[in-house]
C-alpha positions in Angstrom: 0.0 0.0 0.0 1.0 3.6 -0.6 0.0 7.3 0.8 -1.8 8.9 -2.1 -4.1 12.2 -2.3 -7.1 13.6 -4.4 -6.6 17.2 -5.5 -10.4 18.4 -5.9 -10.9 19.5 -2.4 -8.3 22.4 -3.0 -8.3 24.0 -6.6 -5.1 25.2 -6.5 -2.5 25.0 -9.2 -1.6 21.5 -9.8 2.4 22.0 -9.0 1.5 23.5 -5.8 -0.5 20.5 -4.5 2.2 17.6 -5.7 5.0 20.2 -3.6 3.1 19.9 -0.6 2.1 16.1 -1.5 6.0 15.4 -1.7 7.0 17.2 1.1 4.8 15.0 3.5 5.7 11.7 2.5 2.8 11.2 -0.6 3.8 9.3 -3.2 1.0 9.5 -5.5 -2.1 11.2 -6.5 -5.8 10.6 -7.2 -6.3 13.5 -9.9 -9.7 15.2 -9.8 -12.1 14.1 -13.0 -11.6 17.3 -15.4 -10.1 16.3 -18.5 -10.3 19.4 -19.6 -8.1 21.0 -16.5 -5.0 19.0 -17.2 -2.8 18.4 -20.2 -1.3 15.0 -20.4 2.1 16.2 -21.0 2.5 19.3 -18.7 0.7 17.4 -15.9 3.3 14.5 -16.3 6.2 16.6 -16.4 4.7 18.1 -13.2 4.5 14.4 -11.4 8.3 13.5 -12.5 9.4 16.8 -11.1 8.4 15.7 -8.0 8.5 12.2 -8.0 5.0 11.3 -7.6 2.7 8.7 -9.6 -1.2 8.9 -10.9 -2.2 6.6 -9.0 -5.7 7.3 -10.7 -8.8 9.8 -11.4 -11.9 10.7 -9.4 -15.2 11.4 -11.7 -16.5 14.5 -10.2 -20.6 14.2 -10.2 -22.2 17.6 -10.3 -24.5 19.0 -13.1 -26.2 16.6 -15.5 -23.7 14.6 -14.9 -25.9 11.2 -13.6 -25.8 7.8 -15.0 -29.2 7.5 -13.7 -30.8 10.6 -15.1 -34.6 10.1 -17.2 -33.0 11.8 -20.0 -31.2 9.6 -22.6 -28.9 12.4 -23.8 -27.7 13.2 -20.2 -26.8 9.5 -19.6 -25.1 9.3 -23.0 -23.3 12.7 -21.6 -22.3 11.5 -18.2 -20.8 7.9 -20.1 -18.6 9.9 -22.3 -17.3 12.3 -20.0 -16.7 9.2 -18.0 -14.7 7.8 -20.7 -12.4 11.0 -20.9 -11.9 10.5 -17.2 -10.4 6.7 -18.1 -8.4 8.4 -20.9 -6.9 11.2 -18.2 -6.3 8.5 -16.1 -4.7 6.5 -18.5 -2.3 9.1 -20.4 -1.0 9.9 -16.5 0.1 6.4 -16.2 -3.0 5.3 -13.9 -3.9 2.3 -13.1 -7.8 3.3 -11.7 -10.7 5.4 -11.8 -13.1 5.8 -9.1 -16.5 6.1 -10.6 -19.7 7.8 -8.3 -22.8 6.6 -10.4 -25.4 9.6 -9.6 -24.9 13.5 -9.4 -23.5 13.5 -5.8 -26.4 15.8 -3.6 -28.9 14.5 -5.7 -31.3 12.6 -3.2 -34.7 12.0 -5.3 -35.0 9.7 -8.0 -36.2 10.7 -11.5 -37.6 7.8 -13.0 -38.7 4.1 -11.1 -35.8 2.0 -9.4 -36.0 -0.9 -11.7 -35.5 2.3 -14.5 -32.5 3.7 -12.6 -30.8 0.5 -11.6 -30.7 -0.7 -15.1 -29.0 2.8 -16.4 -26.5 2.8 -13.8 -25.4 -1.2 -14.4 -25.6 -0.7 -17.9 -23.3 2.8 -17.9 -20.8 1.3 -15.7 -20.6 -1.5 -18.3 -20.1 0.8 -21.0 -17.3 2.3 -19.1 -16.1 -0.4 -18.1 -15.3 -2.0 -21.1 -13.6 1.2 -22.4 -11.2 1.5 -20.1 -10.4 -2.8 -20.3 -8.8 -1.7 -23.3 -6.9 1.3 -22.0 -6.0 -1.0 -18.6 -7.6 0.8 -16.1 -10.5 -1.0 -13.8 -13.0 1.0 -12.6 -13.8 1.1 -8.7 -17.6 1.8 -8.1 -17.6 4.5 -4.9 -20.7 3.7 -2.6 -21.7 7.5 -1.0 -23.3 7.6 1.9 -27.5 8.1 2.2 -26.6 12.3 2.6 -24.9 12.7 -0.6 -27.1 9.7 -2.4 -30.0 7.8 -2.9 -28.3 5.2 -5.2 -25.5 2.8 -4.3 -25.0 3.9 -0.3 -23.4 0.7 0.5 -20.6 -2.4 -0.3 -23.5 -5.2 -1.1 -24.8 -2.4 -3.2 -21.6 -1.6 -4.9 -20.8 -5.4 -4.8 -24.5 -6.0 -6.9 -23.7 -3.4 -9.7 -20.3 -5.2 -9.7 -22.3 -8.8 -10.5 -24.6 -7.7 -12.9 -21.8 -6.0 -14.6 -19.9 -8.9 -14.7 -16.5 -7.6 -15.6 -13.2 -8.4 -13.9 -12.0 -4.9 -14.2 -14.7 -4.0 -11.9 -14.1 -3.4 -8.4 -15.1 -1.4 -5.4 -13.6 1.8 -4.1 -13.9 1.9 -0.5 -14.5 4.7 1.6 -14.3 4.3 5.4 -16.1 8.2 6.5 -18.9 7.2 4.1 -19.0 3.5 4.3 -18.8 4.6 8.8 -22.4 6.0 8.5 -23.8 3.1 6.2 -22.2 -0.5 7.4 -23.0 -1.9 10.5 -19.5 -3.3 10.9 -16.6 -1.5 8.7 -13.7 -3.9 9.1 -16.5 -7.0 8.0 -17.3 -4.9 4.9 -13.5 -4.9 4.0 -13.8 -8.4 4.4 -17.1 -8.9 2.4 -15.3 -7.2 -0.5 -12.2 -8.7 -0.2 -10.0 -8.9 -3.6 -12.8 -6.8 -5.4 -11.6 -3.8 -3.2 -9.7 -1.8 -6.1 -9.0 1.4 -4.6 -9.6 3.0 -0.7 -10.1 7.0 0.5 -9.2 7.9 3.6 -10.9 10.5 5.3 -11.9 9.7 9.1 -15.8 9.5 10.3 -16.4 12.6 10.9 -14.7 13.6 7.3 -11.6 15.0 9.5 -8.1 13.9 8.4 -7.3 10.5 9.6 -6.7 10.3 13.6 -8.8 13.3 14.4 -11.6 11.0 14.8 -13.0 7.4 15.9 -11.9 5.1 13.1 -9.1 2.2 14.1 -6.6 3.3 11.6 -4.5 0.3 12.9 -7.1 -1.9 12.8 -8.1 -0.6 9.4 -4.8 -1.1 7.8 -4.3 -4.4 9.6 -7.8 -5.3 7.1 -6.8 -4.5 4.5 -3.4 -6.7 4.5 -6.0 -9.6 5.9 -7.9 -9.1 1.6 -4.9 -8.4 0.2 -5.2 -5.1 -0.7 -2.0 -3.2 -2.3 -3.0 0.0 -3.8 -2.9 3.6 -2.9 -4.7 5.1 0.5 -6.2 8.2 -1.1 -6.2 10.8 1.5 -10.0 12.9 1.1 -10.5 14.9 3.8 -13.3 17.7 3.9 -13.9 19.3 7.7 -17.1 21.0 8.4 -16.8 24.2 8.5 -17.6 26.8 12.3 -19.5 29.3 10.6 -20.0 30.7 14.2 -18.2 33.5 16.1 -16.7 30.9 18.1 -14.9 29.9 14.4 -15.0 33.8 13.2 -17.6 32.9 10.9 -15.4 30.1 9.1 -12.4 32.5 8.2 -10.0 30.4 9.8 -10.8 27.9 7.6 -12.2 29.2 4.1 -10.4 31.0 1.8 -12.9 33.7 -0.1 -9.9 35.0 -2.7 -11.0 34.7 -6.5 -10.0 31.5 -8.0 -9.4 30.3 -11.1 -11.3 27.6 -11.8 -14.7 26.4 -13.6 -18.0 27.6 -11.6 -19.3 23.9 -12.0 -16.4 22.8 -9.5 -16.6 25.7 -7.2 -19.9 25.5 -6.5 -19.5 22.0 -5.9 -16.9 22.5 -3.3 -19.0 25.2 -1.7 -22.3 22.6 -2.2 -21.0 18.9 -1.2 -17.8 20.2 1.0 -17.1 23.2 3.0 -15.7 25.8 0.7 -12.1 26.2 -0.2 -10.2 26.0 2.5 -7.0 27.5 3.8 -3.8 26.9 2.7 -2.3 26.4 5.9 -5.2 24.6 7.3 -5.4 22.6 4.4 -1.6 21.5 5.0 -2.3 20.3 8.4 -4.9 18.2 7.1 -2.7 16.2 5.3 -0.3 16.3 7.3 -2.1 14.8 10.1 -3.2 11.9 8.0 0.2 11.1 7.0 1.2 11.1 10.5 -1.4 8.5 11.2 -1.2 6.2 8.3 2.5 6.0 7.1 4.3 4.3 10.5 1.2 1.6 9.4 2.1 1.0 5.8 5.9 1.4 6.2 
């Protein structure tokens, strides 16, 4: 296993993220789903500068973007931009992408569940199979019942994975959302065994890891039990103290102009906290690293 990061929860230039990435003992990356954001050949030059690998890419569900959506055209939409994520993922030298089915917030279906089901099994198919011949597997992310309505679970994950029927077709394990959802996280692991491609790590209360309640040892110690040897995908997102306890969230939220697409902003500011801090930011990843290397060294 390795220490790996997303980069959506801080739009901040790519080099200055794999610097600070570096500098705390990461040694890869889980790139945020937006094709359009990074060019294959600057963005590799940027991970050989400082020694750090694509581990994989995130789709990033806001918008239309919904394999379950009534409308054919928004389905057909959400596939192909899913395929772009598989070709980002793959021109980086990835091995994964984490795939969310539905628009994440969305929490009322549009058509019946028989309907939606059959969308979302057949998408992740189509998907699938793409990326099978660029090498990638897919990891399905179960969200928790806040964020979804749709797969909220692993034996929901593990369903669309057997009616798929692929063997590039895995799980992508999440222990702050997968916290509110299993009744026993550490049997889940279990339950999912080798068909657990990829794991976030973000503590249950969506703190960095070791600022919360989750066995970290314990977690780890799981993992090894199934096997598992790919990246740790650090994801933290804190709630933010909008009170005057917090100073209305200043010490946490940066409100400076930034340069990036309103779609992801106001998904940051929807299904997160904001932008936060620099600083604070750092200490978030820092503290994970602090809690999860000694276990993976």
């Amino acid at each position: 296993m390795h220490l790996s990061t997303h980069t959506w929860m801080r739009p901040e230039p790519l080099e200055v993220t794999l610097r600070r990435a570096a500098s705390l003992g990461y040694t890869s990356i889980e790139i945020a789903g937006e094709p359009d954001r990074y060019a294959i050949d600057e963005t590799k030059a940027l991970l050989k500068k400082y020694n750090i690998a694509c581990w994989g890419a995130v789709t990033i569900m806001y918008g239309s973007r919904n394999l379950a959506a009534a409308d054919k055209a928004e389905r057909e939409d959400t596939i192909n931009y899913m395929k772009k994520v598989v070709d980002l993922s793959a021109g980086l030298g990835g091995e994964i992408i984490t795939l969310v089915p539905g628009t994440v917030g969305k929490l009322q279906p549009s058509a019946s569940s028989q309907e939606e089901w059959t969308w979302v099994v057949q998408g992740v198919r189509e998907v699938a199979l793409y990326a099978a011949e660029k090498g990638i597997r897919v990891a399905v992310e179960p969200l928790n019942r806040f964020e979804t309505y749709l797969v909220m679970n692993t034996s929901q994950a593990l369903q669309v994975i057997e009616e798929v029927n692929l063997p590039n077709v895995g799980v992508a394990f999440d222990p702050f959302h997968l916290n509110i959802e299993e009744p026993d996280l550490f049997a889940a692991i279990r339950r999912c065994g080798d068909k657990i491609f990829d794991v976030h790590l973000g503590d249950n209360n969506r703190l960095a890891c070791g600022d919360g309640t989750i066995d970290w040892p314990k977690f780890i110690k799981t993992l090894r039990e199934v096997g598992y040897k790919g990246g740790l995908a650090h994801e933290s997102m804190p709630p933010v103290d909008r009170t005057s306890r917090g100073a209305f969230g200043s010490k946490q939220l940066e409100e400076e102009p930034w340069d990036v697409d309103a779609g992801t902003l106001q998904f940051l500011k929807d299904h997160a906290s904001g932008v936060l801090r620099e600083n604070y930011y750092h200490g978030l990843l820092a503290k994970t690293a602090e809690t999860i290397l000694p276990l993976i060294k």
